[in-house]
One Martini backbone bead per residue (centre of mass of N, CA, C, O) as a GRO file, in nm:
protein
   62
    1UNK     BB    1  23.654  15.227   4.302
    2UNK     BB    2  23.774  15.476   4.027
    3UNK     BB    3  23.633  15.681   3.776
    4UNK     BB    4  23.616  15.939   3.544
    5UNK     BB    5  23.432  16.230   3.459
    6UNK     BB    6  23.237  16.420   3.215
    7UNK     BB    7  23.032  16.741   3.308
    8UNK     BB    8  22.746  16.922   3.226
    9UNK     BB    9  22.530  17.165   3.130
   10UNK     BB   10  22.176  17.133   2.982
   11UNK     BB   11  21.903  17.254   2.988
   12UNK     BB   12  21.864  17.105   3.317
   13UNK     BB   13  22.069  16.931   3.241
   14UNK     BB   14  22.286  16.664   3.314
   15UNK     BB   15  22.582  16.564   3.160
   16UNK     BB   16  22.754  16.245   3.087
   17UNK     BB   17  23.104  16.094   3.087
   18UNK     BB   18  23.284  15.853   3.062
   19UNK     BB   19  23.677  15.849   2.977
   20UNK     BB   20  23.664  15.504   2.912
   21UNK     BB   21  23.364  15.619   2.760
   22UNK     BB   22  23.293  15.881   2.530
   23UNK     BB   23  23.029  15.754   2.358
   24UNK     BB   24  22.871  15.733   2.628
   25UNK     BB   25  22.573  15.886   2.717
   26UNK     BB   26  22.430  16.092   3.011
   27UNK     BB   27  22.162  16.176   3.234
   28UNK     BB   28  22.015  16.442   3.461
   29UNK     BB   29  21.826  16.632   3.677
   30UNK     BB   30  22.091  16.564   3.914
   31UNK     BB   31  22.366  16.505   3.962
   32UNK     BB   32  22.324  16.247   4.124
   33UNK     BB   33  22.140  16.113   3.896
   34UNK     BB   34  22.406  16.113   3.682
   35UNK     BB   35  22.572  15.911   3.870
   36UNK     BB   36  22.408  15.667   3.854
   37UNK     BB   37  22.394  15.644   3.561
   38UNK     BB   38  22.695  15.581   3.550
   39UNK     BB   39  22.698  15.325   3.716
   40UNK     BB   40  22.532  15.168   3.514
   41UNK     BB   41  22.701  15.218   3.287
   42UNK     BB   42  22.962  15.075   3.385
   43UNK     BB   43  22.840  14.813   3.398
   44UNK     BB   44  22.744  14.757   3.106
   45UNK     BB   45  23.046  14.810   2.958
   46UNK     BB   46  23.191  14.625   3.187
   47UNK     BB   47  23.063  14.316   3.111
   48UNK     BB   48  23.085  14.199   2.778
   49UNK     BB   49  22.780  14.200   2.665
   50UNK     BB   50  22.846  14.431   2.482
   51UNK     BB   51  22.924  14.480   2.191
   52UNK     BB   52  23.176  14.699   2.023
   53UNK     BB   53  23.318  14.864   2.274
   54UNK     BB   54  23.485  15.146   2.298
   55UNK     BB   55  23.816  15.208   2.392
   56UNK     BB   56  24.021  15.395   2.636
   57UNK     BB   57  24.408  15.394   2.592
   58UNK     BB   58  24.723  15.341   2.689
   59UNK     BB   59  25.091  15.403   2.505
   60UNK     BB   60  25.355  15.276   2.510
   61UNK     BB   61  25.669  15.435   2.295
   62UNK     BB   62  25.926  15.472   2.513
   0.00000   0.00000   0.00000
């Protein structure tokens, strides 16, 4: 399985955001140290354990 992420560096530190949970960010000290952060951040986001979760979905209107 595979979900995108957006990420920039910002005063040493990589920060990123998964695309379908914009409102929850986190850092690492190096990229990959951010990916392994983001990975555990998605187990925590979509085990369903936290409540009041937002979350970006499409909506066909046509």
């Amino acid at each position: 399985m595979k979900t995108q992420f957006i990420y920039w560096q910002d005063e040493g530190f990589w920060i990123g955001y998964l695309s379908d949970y914009p409102d929850y960010r986190t850092q690492g000290e190096t990229l990959d140290e951010l990916k392994e952060n983001l990975k555990d951040l998605y187990k925590d986001l979509s085990s369903g354990s936290i409540p009041s979760i937002r979350r970006i979905d499409e909506l066909e209107v046509a």
